[in-house]
N, C-alpha and C positions, 0 to 999 in steps of 0.2 A: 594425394595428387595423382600419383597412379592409378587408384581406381576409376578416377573422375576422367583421367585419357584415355582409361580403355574404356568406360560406358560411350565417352565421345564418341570413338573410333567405329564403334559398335554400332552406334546409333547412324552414321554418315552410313556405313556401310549397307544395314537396310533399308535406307531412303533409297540410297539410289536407283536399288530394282523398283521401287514402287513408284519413284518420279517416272522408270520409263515404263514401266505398268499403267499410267494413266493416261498413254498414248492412246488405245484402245478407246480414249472417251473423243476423240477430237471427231469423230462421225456422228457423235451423240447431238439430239437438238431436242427442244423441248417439246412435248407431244400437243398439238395443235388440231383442229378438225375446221377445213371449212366446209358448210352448207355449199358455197358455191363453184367447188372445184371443178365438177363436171362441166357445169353451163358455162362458166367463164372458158371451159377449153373449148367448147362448141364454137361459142358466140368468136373470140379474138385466136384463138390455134395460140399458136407462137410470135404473134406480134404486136408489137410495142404501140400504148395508146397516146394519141398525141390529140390535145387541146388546141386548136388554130380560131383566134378570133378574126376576123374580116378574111372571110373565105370566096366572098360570091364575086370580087373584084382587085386589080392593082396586083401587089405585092403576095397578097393572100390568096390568090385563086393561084398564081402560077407556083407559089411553094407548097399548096395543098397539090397538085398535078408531078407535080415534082417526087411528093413522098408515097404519091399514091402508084408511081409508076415503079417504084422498089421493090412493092409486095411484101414488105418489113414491116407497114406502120396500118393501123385503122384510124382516121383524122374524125374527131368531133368538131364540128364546123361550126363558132358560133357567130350569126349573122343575123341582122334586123329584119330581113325577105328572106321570107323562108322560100316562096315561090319562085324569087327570081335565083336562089342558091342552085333547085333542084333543075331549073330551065339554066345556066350554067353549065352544072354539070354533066347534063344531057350533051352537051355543045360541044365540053373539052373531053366528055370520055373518061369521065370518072366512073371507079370500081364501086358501084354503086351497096356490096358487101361489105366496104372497108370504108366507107364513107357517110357519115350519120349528120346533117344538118342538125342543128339545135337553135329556137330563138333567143334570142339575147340582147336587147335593148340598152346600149353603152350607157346610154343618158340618163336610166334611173338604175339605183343600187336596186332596190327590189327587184327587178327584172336580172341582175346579173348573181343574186343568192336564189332565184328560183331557179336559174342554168345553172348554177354550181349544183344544187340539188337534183335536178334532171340529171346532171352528169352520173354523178355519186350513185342513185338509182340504176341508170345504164350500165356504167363498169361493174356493178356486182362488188367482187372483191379483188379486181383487178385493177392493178395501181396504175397511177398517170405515169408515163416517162417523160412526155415531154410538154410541158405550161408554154407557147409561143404569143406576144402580147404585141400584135401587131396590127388591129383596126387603130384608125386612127381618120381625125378630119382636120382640114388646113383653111381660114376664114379669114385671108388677110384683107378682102375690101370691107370687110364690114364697119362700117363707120359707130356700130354700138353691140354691144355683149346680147347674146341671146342665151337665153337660160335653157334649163333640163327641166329634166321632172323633179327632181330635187332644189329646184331654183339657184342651182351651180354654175357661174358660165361652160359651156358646152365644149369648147375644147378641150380645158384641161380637164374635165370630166372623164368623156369618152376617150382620151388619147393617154392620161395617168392613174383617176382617181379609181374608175370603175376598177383598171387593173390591175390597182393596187389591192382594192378589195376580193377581187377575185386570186391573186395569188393567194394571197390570208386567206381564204377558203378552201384552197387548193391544196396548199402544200401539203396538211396532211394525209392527204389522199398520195402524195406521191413519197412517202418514207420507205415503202417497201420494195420501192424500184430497182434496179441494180446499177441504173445510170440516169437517173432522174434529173432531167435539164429545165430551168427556165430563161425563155430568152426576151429579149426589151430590142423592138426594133427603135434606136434611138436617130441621131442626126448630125448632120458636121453641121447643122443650124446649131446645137444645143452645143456647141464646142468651141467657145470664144480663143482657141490655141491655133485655131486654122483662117484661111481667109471667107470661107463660107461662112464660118461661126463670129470672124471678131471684125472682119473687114465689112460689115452689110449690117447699117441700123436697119432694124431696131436687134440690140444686142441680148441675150438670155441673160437673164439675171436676176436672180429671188431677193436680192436685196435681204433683211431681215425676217422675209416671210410674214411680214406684218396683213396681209389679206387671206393667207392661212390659221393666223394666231386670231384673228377676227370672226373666223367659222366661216370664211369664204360663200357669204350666201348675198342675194341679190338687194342694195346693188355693189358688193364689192365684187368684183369683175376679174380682178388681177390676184398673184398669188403673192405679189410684192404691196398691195392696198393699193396702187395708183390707177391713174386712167386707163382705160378699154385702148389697147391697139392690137386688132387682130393677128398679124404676122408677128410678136410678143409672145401672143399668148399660147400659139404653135410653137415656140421655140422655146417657152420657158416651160411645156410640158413635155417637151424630150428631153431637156436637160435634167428633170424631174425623174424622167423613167432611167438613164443615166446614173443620176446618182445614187436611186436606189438599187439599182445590181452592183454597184458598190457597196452600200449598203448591208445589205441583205446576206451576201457575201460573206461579211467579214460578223455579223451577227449569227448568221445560221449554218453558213456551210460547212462547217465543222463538226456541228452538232446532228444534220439532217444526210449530211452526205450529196444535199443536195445543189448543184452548181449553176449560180447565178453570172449571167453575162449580159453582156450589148454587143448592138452591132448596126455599124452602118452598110447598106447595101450599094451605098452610090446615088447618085442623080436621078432617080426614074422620073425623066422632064416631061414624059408623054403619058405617065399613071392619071388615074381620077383624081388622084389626092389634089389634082390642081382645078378639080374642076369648075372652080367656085372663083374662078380668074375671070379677069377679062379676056375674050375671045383673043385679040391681038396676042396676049401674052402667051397665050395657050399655041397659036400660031409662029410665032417667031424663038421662045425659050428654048425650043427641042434643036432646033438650026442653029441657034447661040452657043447653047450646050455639047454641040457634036463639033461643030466646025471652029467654034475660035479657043473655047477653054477647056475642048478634049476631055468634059468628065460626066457626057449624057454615059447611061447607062439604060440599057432595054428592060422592060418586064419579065422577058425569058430570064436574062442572065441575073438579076435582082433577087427574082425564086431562085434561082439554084445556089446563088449566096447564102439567101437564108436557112434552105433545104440543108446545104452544107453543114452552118451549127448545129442544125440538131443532129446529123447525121453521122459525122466526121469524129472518129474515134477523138482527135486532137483536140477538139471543140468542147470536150465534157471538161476543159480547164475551167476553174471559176475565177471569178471577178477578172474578166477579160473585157476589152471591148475593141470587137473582132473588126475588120479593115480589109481590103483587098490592095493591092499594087496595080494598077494597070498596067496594059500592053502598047507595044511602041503604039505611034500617029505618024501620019504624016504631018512634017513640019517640025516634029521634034525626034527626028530620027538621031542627030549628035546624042539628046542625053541619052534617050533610048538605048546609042549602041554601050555608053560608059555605066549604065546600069542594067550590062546584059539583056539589054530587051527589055525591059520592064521602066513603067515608071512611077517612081516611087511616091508615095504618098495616096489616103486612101480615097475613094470615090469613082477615079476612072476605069472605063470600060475593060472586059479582055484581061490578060495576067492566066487564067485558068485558075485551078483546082488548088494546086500550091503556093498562089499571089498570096495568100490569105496571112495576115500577120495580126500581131495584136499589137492595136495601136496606140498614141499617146493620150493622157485625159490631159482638161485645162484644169488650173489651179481648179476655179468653182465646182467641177465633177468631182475631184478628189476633195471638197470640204467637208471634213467627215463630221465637223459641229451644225455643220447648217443641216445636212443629211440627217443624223440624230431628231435635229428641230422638225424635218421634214416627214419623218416617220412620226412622229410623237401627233403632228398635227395631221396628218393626213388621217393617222387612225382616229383621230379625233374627229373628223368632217364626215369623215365614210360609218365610221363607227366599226370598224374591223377588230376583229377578236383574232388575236393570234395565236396558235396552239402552244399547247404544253409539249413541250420538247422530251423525247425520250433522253434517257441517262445514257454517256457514252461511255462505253464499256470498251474493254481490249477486246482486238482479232481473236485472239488464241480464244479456240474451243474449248480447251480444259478450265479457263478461267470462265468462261461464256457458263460451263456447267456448273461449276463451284459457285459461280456468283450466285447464280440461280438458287443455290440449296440456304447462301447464306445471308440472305436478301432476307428472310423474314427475321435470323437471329438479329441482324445490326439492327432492324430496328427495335425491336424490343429491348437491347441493350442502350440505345440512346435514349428511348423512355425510360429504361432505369438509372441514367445518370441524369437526366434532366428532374425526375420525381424524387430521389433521394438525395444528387449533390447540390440542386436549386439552382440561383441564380447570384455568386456573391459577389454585392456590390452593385445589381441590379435588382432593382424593385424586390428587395429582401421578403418584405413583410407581404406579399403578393404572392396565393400560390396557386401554384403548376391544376390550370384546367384538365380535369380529365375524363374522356368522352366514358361510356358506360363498355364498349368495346374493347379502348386502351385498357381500362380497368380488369377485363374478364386477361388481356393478355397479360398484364402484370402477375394476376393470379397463378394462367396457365404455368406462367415464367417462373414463378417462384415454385413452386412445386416440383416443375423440371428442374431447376437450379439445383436445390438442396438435394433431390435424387441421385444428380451426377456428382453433384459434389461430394456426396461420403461414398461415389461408387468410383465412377472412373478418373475421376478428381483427386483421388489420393494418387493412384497409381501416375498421375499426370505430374501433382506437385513433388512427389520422390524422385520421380526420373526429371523434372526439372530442375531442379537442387541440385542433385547429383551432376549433371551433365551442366548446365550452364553457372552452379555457384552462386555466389550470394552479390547484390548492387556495390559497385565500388565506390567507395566512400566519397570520392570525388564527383560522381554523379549524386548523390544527396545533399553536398554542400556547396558552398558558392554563391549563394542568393545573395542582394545587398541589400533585401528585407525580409519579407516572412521565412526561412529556411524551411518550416513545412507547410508548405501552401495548402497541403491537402486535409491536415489536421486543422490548421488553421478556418480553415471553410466552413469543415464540420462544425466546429467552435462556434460559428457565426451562426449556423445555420441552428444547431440547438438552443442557440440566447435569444435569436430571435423571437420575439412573442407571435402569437398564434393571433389570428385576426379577432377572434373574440375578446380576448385580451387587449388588444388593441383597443377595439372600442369600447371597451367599458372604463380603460383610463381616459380614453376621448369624452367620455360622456362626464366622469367624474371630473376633470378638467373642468369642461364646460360647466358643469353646475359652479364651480367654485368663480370662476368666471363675472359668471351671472352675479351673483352676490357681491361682488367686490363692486362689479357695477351698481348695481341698487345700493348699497349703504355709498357710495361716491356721490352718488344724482341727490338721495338724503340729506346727506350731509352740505352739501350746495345748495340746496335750496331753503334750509334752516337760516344759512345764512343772506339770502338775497330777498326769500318773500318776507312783506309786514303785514304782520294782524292786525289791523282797525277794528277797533269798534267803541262806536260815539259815546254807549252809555256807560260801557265801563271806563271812559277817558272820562265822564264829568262826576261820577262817583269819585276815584278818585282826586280829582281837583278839587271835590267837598268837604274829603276829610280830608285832605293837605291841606286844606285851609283853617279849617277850623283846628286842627292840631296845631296850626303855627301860632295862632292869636292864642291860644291857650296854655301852651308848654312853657316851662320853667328850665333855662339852661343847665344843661349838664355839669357834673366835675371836670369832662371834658372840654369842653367848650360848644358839643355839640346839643342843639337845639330839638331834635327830634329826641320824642320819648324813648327808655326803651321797650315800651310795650303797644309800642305804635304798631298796628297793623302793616304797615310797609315794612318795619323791619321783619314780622313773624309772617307778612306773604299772606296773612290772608285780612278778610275786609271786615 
C-alpha cells in the first residue's frame, strides 16, 4: 500500500510539469499550403466577402451602397441584368473594385448552381462571410400562377426555393469565416402574431405542406395544394424563409459556427416590390403608410437596417429575427413620451441604430415539425445536397493537436472492435465487410500493436498495476443477466457458424425438404388416381366367371379355389 502511494505521488508529480510543458503547443496548427494565398490578398486585402441577391433595385441596391461605403466588404451582386446592375451602379457610385455583378436567374435552379459555381471560381479560397437572401417578387393581382423554368410557381421559387438551394451550396464555402452570417429578408406578412401578419387575409399558412409533399410542380401552385392567390403565395414564402433561419439554426449552427437570422426591415411602401399593383395603390399606400399608421419606412433607412445585420458586432446572434422600434410621430406623441421616445413594436420608421431588438415569432414560425417537414421537402423539389459537416472538436489548442495525432489510432481501433468483437445480437451470422485499405490498416495495426506491446506496453502495464490497482469487485458484479458480457460475446461470436457452414446446412436442409415433399405428393396421388384399363377388367370378368361355375366349396365355406389366380395375383 505504501509503494503503490509513493508510485501515485510520483507519478502526479511529473505530470504536472509536462501538463504545463504542453502550453508551448497551443500556437501549434496544423501545416497547411494554400495555392491561393497571394491572389486572394491581392484580389480582397482584408475584406470580408459578402453574397447580396437583388442588388440592381429596392432593398438590395441601397444595402449594397450601404456596405460598399464601409470599405470592409467586397459585394457579389447577384442579379437577372447584368446591364441594368452596372448602369445602377454607375448612378449610386459604386466602388467598382469591391463590387463584382454576377448573373443569376432566381427562377431556374440551374442558373443559381451555375452562380454558386462562378462565385466558388471568383473567391479562390476566400471564404464567404456574409450569404444576404433578399431578391425577392410580390404578384398579388394575378388572377393565375405563372411558372419558372422549372415549372414551379414563381414566387415561392424566386423568394424561398432558389435560396434555399443556394444556401446548401453555399454554406460550405463559408465554414472558414471567423463570423460567417446568413440573413432571410423575411416579413410581418409571414407573422400571423402581428396585425400586418394575422389581421389582413389572405393569412400565411403551410397547412400540411400537402403541394410540397406533391413535388410542387405545375399545376400545384400553392405550398399548402390549394388554389392560386397571389398575395398567399408572397406570404407563405416569407414565412417559409422564416422558418428556416430557425431551422437551420438550431440544425447547423453549432456544428458550422455559422449564424442563421431574419429580419424585417419595415414597410418599404414606395420599393418595386409593389410594382406589379395597380397604379391607385402604388399612389395612395405610401400616404396611408406615412400619415395614418405611421410604419412607411424609406429605401435609405430599409438598407441601413439590413446593412446593420450583417454589420453590427450584435447581429452575429443566431436564430434571431431582427425588428427595429420606431421613433416618436406626430399624433402619438403621449405613447412616444411613456416609451422614452420610441415606439415600440417593429416596422415603423426612425428609432436609429440601437431601436434594433430581437423580435417575437408566431406560433407557425416557431413549428419546428412542419419546419423539419419543410426542409425534407424543399430539398426534395430543389434537389439540394447538404454538406458533410466537419466534427466539432474543443477550442483548446492542445486538444486541437492531440486530436489530430490520434484521429488515425481511433479509428483503427474501432475497426478492431467492430472486426473482432462483431455485432452480438445483431445479424450474428453476417460478417464485417472489409475494404482492401481497411484490410492493409488492420495489418499495419497488428504489427504496431504486438511491437508496442512487448516494448513499451510492459512498462505501461507495470506502472499501471502499480499505480492504479487491480477493478474492484463491485465494478465487475451487479448485472441482472450475463455478469460477463464481454466473455459472453466472445462465446457467441466463436459458436457462431461461418457463412459457408451456414449454407451448406441451408442446402442440406433443403434437400431433405424436397424429399419429404415428393414421397407426400407420391403417396397422395397413389391414393386419388385409378388405373382403367378395359382389357384387363374383361380378362378378369372371364376367369371369375368361369372359376365360379366350376369351383367346388371350400372347408371353409369359401368358394374361390385356392389356386385361383386372384388369390396368387397373377392371370
Amino acid at each position: 500500500m505504501m509503494v503503490r502511494s509513493v508510485l501515485l505521488l510520483l507519478g502526479v508529480g511529473l505530470w504536472a510539469p509536462v501538463s504545463n510543458a504542453f502550453q508551448f503547443m497551443k500556437g501549434w496548427k496544423m501545416p497547411t499550403h494554400d495555392p491561393y494565398a497571394e491572389e486572394v490578398k491581392d484580389k480582397f486585402g482584408d475584406k470580408k466577402l459578402v453574397v447580396l441577391t437583388g442588388t440592381s433595385s429596392g432593398l438590395g441596391r441601397k444595402t449594397a451602397m450601404a456596405l460598399l461605403r464601409t470599405g470592409e466588404y467586397h459585394v457579389i451582386g447577384a442579379v437577372r441584368d447584368v446591364d441594368k446592375m452596372e448602369a445602377v451602379a454607375e448612378v449610386d457610385g459604386f466602388d467598382m473594385n469591391n463590387f463584382t455583378p454576377m448573373y443569376c436567374e432566381l427562377n431556374s435552379f440551374d442558373s443559381v448552381r451555375q452562380f454558386c459555381k462562378k462565385v466558388d471560381e471568383f473567391r479562390l479560397s476566400k471564404p464567404i462571410d456574409r450569404l444576404i437572401c433578399n431578391a425577392g417578387v410580390y404578384q398579388p393581382t394575378l388572377p393565375y400562377a405563372k411558372w419558372s423554368v422549372d415549372n414551379h410557381e414563381q414566387t415561392m421559387q424566386i423568394n424561398y426555393l432558389s435560396h434555399f438551394l443556394m444556401i446548401s451550396i453555399l454554406m460550405k464555402s463559408m465554414l472558414d469565416s471567423p463570423d460567417p452570417r446568413v440573413i432571410m429578408v423575411g416579413s410581418v406578412t409571414g407573422n400571423d402574431n402581428t396585425v400586418g401578419g394575422g389581421g389582413v387575409y389572405p393569412i400565411a399558412d403551410l397547412h400540411e405542406l400537402d403541394g410540397f409533399k406533391a413535388g410542387f410542380k405545375n399545376p400545384v401552385a400553392m405550398a399548402d395544394g390549394y388554389g392560386f392567390i397571389g398575395a398567399k403565395a408572397y406570404k407563405d414564402s416569407k414565412l417559409c424563409l422564416m422558418m428556416m433561419a430557425n431551422l437551420l439554426h438550431t440544425k447547423y449552427h453549432k456544428l458550422t459556427g455559422i449564424s442563421f437570422s431574419s429580419m424585417y426591415p419595415g414597410c418599404i411602401a414606395e420599393s418595386p416590390l409593389f410594382r406589379e399593383k395597380r397604379e391607385w395603390f402604388r399612389t395612395y399606400f405610401p400616404i396611408f403608410m406615412k400619415f395614418i399608421t405611421g410604419g412607411f419606412v424609406g429605401e435609405h433607412e430599409a438598407g441601413q437596417r439590413l446593412f446593420q445585420v450583417a454589420h453590427d458586432p450584435r447581429c452575429k446572434k443566431s436564430g434571431v429575427y431582427w425588428s427595429w422600434n420606431g421613433g416618436p410621430r406626430e399624433g402619438r406623441g403621449t405613447e412616444a413620451l411613456e416609451k422614452g421616445g420610441q415606439i415600440s413594436g417593429g416596422g415603423g420608421a426612425g428609432g436609429g441604430w440601437d431601436s434594433i431588438f430581437e423580435n417575437d415569432q408566431s406560433r407557425k414560425v416557431l413549428d419546428v415539425e412542419t419546419a423539419m417537414d419543410l426542409f425534407h421537402t424543399s430539398s426534395m423539389i430543389t434537389q439540394a445536397d447538404w454538406p458533410s459537416l466537419k466534427q466539432v472538436v474543443s477550442p483548446c489548442p492542445t486538444l486541437k493537436v492531440i486530436g489530430a495525432v490520434t484521429q488515425g489510432m481511433v479509428k483503427r481501433e474501432e475497426l478492431k472492435r467492430m472486426r473482432e468483437m462483431g455485432r452480438p445480437g445483431i445479424n450474428e451470422d453476417m460478417p464485417l465487410k472489409v475494404t482492401k485499405f481497411k484490410k492493409a490498416v488492420i495489418v499495419t495495426d497488428r504489427v504496431a500493436s504486438f511491437t508496442l506491446k512487448n516494448t513499451v506496453g510492459r512498462v505501461a502495464r507495470f506502472l499501471g498495476r502499480r499505480l492504479l490497482g487491480r477493478v474492484p469487485e463491485t465494478a465487475l458484479n451487479g448485472s441482472f443477466h450475463t455478469e460477463n458480457a464481454e466473455a459472453e460475446n466472445k462465446k457467441s461470436i466463436e459458436a457462431a457458424p461461418t457463412t459457408e457452414e451456414s449454407l451448406t446446412t441451408l442446402n442440406t436442409n433443403q434437400e431433405l425438404l424436397d424429399a419429404e415433399l415428393i414421397a407426400a405428393k407420391v403417396k397422395e396421388d397413389l391414393k386419388t388416381v385409378q388405373i382403367v384399363d378395359r382389357e384387363d377388367e374383361a380378362l378378369f370378368s372371364q376367369i371369375y366367371e368361369k372359376e365360379s361355375a366350376g369351383a367346388m366349396p371350400s372347408p371353409s365355406g369359401n368358394s374361390t379355389s385356392v389356386d385361383s389366380p386372384l388369390v396368387h395375383g397373377s392371370y
